[in-house]
C-alpha positions, -999 to 999 in steps of 0.1 A, spaced: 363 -133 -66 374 -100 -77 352 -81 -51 361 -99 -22 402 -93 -33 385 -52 -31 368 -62 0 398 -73 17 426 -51 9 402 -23 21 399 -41 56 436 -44 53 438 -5 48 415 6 72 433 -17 96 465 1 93 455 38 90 424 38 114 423 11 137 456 3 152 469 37 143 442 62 163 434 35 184 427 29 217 391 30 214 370 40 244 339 15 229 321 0 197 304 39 186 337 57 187 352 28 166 319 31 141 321 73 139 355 71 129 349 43 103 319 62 90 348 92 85 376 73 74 352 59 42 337 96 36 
């Protein structure tokens, strides 16, 4: 239970600082490079 509270509130986050917030996105890999940034 407690891992899928962690597991959610970090979709949450990276909701609100990556996706909508730098968005639009040109396609799927620019979406996944800036993911793969956002959790270094």
């Amino acid at each position: 239970m407690a891992i899928n509270a962690l597991v959610e509130s970090f979709n949450g986050l990276c909701k609100t600082e990556l996706i909508h917030r730098k968005g639009p996105w040109r396609n799927v890999e620019h979406v996944e490079w800036a993911t793969l940034n956002y959790v270094d």
